[in-house]
MIMINU-777953 format. One record per residue (C-alpha): x, y, z; residue in three letters. Coordinates in nm, 4 decimals, always signed. Each point is the difference from the previous one (the first is absolute). Layout:
N
<<X; Y; Z>; ALA>
...
//
This chain:
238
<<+0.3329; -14.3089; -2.8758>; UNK>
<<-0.3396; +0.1517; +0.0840>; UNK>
<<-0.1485; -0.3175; -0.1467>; UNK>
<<+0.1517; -0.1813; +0.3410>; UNK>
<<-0.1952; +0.2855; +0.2376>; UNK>
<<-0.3544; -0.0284; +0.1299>; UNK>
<<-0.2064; +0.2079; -0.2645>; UNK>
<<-0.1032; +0.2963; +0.2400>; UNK>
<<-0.0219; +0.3346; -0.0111>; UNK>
<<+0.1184; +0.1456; +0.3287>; UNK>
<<-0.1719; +0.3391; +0.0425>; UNK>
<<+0.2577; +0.2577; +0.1332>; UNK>
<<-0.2205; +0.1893; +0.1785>; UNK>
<<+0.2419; +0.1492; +0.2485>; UNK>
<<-0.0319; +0.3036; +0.1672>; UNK>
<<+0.3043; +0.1201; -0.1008>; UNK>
<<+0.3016; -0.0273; -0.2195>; UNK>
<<+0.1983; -0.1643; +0.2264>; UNK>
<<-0.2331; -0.2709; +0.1100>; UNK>
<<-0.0861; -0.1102; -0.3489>; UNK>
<<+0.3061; -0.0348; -0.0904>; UNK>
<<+0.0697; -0.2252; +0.3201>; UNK>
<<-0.2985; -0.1577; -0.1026>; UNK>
<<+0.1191; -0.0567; -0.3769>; UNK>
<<+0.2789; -0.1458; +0.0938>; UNK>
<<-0.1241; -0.2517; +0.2280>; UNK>
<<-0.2475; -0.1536; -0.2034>; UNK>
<<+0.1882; +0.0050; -0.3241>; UNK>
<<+0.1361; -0.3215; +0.0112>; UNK>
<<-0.3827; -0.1451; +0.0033>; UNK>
<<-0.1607; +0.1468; -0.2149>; UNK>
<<-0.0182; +0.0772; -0.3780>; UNK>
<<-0.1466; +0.3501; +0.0070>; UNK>
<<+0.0553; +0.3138; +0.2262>; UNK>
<<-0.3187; +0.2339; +0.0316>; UNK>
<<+0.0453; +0.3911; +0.0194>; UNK>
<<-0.4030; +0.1647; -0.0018>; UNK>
<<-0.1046; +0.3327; +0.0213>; UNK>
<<-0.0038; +0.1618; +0.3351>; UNK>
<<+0.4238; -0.1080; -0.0232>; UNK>
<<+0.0656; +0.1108; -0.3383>; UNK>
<<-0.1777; +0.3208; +0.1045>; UNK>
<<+0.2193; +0.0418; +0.2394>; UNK>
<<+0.3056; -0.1245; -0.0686>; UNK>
<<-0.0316; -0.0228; -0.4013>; UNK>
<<+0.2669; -0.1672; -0.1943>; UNK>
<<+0.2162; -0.0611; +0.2959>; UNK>
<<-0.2200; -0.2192; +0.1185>; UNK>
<<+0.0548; -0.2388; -0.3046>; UNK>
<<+0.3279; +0.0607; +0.0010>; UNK>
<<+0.0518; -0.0449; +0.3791>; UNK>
<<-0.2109; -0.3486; -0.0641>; UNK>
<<+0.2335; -0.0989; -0.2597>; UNK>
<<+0.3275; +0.0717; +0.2004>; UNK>
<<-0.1486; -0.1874; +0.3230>; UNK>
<<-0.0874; -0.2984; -0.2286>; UNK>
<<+0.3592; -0.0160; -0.1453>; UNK>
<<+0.1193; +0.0533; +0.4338>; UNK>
<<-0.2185; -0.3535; +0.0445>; UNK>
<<+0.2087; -0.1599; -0.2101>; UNK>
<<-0.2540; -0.0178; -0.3399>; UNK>
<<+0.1449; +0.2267; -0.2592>; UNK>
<<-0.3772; -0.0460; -0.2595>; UNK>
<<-0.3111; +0.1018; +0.1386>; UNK>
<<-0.3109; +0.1284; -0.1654>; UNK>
<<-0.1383; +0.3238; +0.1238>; UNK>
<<-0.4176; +0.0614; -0.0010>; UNK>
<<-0.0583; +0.3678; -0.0249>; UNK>
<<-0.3350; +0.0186; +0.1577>; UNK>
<<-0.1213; +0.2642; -0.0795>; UNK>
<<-0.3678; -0.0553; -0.1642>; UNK>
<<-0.0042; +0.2678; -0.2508>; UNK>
<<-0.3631; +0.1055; -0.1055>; UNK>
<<-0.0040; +0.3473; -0.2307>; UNK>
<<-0.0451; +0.0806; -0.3215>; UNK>
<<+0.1582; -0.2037; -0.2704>; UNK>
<<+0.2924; +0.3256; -0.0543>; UNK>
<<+0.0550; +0.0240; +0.3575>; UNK>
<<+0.0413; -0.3857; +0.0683>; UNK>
<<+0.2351; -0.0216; -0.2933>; UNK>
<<+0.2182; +0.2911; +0.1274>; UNK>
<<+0.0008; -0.1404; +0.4037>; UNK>
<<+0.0710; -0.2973; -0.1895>; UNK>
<<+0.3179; +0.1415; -0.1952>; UNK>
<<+0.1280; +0.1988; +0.3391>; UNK>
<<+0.0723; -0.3321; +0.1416>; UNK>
<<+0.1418; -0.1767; -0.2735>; UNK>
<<+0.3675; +0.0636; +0.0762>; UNK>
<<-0.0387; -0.2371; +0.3664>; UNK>
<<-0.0868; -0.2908; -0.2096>; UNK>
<<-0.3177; -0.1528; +0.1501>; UNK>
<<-0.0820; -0.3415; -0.0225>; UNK>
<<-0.3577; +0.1018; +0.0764>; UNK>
<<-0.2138; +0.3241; -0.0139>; UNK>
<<-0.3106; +0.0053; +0.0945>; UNK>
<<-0.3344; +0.1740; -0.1633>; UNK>
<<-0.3745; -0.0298; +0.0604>; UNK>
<<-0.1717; -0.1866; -0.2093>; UNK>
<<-0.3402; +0.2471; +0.0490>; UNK>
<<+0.2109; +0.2518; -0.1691>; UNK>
<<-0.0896; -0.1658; -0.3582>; UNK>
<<+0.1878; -0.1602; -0.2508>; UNK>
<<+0.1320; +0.2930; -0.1538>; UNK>
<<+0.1736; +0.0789; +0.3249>; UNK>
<<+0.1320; -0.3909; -0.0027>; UNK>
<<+0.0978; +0.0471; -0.3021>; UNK>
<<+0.1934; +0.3684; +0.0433>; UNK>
<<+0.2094; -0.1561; +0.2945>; UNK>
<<+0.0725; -0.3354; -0.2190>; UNK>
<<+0.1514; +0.1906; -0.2569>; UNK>
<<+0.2006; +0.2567; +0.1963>; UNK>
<<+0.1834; -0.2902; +0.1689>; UNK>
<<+0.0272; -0.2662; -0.2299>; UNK>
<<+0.2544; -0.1998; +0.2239>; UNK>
<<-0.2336; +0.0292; +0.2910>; UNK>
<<-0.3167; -0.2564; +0.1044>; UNK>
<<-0.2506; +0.2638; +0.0464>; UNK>
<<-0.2392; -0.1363; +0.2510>; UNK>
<<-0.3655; +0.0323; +0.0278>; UNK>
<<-0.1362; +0.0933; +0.3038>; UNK>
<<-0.3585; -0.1543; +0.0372>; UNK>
<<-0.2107; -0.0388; +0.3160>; UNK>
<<+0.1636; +0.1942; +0.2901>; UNK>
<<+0.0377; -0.2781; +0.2744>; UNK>
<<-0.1097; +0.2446; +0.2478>; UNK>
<<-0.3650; +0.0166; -0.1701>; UNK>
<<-0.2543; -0.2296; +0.0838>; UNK>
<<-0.3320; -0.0504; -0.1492>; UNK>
<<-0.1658; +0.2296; +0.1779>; UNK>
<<+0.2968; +0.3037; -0.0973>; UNK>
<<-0.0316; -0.0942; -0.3922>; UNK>
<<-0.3758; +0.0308; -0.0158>; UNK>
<<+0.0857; +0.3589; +0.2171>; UNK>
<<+0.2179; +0.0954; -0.3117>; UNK>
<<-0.2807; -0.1044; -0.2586>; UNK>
<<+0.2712; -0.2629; -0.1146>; UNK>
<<-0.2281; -0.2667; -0.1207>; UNK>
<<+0.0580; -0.3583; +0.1585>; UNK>
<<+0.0261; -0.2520; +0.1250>; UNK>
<<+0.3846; +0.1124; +0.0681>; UNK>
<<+0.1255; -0.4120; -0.1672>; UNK>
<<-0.2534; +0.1762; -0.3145>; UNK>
<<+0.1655; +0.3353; -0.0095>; UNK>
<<+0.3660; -0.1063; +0.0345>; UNK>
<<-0.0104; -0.2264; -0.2755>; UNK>
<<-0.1404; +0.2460; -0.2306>; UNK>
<<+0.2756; +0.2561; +0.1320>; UNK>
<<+0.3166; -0.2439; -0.0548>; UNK>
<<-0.1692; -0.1111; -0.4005>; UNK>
<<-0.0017; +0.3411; -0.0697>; UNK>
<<+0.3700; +0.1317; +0.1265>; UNK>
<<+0.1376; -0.3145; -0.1325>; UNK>
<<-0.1426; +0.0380; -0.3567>; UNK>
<<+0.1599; +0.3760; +0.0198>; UNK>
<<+0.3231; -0.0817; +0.0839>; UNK>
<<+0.0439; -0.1069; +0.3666>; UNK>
<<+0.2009; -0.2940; +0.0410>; UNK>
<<-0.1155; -0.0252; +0.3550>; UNK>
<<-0.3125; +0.0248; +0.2005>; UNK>
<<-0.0069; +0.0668; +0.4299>; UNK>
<<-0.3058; -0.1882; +0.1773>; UNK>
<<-0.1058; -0.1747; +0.2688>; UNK>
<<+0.0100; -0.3688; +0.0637>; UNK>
<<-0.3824; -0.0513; -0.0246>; UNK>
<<+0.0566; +0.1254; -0.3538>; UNK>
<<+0.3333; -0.1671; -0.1479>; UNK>
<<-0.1411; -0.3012; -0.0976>; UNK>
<<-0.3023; +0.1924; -0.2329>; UNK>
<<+0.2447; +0.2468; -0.1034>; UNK>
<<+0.2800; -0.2969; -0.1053>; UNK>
<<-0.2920; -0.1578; -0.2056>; UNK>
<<-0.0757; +0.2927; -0.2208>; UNK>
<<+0.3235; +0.2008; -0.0672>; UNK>
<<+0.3251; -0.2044; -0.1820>; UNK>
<<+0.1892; -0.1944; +0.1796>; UNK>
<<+0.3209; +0.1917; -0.0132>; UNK>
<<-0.1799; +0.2823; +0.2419>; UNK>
<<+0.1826; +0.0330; +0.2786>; UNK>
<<-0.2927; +0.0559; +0.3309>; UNK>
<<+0.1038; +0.1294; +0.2683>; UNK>
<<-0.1849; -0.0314; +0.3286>; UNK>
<<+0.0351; +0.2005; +0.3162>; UNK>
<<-0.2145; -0.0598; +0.3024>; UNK>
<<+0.1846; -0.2732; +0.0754>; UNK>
<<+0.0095; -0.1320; +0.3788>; UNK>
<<+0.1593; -0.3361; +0.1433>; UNK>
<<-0.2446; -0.2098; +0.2028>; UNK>
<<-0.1083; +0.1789; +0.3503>; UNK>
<<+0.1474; +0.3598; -0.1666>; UNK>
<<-0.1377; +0.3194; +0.0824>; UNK>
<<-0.2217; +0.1247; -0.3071>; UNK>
<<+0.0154; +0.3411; +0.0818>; UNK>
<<-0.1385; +0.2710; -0.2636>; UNK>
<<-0.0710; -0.2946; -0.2180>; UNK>
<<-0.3296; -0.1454; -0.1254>; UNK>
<<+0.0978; -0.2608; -0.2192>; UNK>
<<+0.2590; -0.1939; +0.1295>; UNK>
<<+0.1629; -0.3459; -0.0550>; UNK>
<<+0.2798; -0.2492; +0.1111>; UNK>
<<+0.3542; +0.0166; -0.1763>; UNK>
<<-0.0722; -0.3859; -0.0486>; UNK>
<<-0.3823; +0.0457; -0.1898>; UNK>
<<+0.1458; +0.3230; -0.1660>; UNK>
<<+0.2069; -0.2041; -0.2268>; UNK>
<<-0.2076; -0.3065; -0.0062>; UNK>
<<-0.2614; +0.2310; -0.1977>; UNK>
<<+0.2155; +0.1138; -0.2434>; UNK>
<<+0.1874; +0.2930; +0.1848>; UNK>
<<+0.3505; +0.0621; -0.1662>; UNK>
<<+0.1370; +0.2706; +0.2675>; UNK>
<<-0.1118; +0.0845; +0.3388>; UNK>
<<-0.0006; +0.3204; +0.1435>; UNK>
<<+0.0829; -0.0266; +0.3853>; UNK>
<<+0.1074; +0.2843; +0.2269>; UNK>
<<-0.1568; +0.0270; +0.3575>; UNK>
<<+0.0711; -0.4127; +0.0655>; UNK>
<<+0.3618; +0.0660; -0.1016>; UNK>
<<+0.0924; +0.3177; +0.1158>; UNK>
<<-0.1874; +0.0142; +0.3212>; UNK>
<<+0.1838; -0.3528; +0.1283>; UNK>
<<+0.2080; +0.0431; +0.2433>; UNK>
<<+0.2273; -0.1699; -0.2339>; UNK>
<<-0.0223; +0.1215; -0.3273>; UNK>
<<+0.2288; -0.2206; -0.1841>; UNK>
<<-0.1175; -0.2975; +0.1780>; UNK>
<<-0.3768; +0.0890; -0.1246>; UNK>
<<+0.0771; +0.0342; -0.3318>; UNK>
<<+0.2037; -0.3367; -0.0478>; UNK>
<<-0.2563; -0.1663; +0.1933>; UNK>
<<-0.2846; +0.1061; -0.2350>; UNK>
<<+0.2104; -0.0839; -0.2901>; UNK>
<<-0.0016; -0.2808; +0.1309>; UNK>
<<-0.3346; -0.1228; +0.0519>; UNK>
<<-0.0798; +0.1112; -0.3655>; UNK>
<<+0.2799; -0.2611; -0.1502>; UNK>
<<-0.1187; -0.2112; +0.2099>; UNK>
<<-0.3520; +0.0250; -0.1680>; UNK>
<<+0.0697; -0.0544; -0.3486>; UNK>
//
């Protein structure tokens, strides 16, 4: 049962078909959620779901939820429509911006009812200094919160942001709101492109229900290995 797997989202950012589906397949029995974002579905489109799906079922776990990352941010009609064109794969998970407005929430909510649209809030690539750059006003704690009320009040039944925010965010939108936190690093991790980071461990302990991890998993030399052992470490802090 998924319920039995670490709650992470492995991001399949492979640089090809072949490799994420090597990659799928290897961390499957870990995790609860496989990750497919843009730059793969771009290339590789639906196969790339379906190739994630197939590897899962090769690692032995025959349910997996897929997160179509693709952070949709048009205008309400257009949203709706990408929305609709990727109904038929079944996502667990699609991903909008929350800046787009509620309407736009609200247009992907409705074109797939059996899907947790989530809200993208704060990139965890901008810091401070990039969000007052974009005339997004801030502090960036202050401008995700307002972000996640308002996609959640039009239909989102799941917001994305960083650790530093997951505990504010928890407090103000209900409490069946799936959040969704990527940036996450083990202790002594590269942080890469990342600004706000956090620990798998403090992730959780802040209110965190899934963790998006790619880089620490999929860069080890052994993949499957990484992902049980960060599974791991988050059962063993609750």
């Amino acid at each position: 049962m998924i319920s039995k797997r670490g709650p992470i989202a492995v991001a399949l950012d492979a640089p090809d078909l072949r490799t994420l589906k090597q990659w799928a397949e290897a961390v499957a029995p870990a995790v609860s959620t496989l990750k497919v974002g843009l730059e793969v579905f771009c290339r590789d489109g639906e196969l790339a779901v379906i190739g994630a799906r197939e590897a899962a079922i090769a690692g032995g776990i025959n349910e997996i939820e897929i997160f179509l990352d693709l952070k949709l941010h048009d205008i309400p009609a257009t949203v709706a429509g990408a929305a609709r064109a990727v109904a038929h794969l079944e996502p667990a998970i699609l991903t909008v911006h929350a800046a787009g407005g509620a309407a736009m929430v609200e247009a992907a909510a409705l074109a797939l009812p059996k899907t947790r649209i989530a809200a993208v809030t704060i990139l965890t690539s901008l810091d401070e200094q990039a969000l007052a750059a974009i005339g997004m006003a801030g502090p960036s704690i202050d401008a995700a919160v307002r972000l996640a009320v308002l996609a959640t009040n039009a239909g989102a039944r799941a917001v994305v942001c960083s650790a530093r925010e997951v505990g504010a965010i928890r407090a103000a939108v209900a409490p069946d709101i799936t959040l969704i936190t990527p940036g996450v690093r083990p202790a002594g991790s590269s942080v890469d492109d990342q600004k706000r980071v956090a620990t798998p461990e403090q992730a959780i302990a802040d209110g965190a229900d899934l963790l998006v991890i790619g880089r620490p998993i999929t860069g080890a030399a052994d993949i499957a290995q990484a992902a049980r052992d960060i599974a791991f470490s988050i059962a063993g802090a609750n």
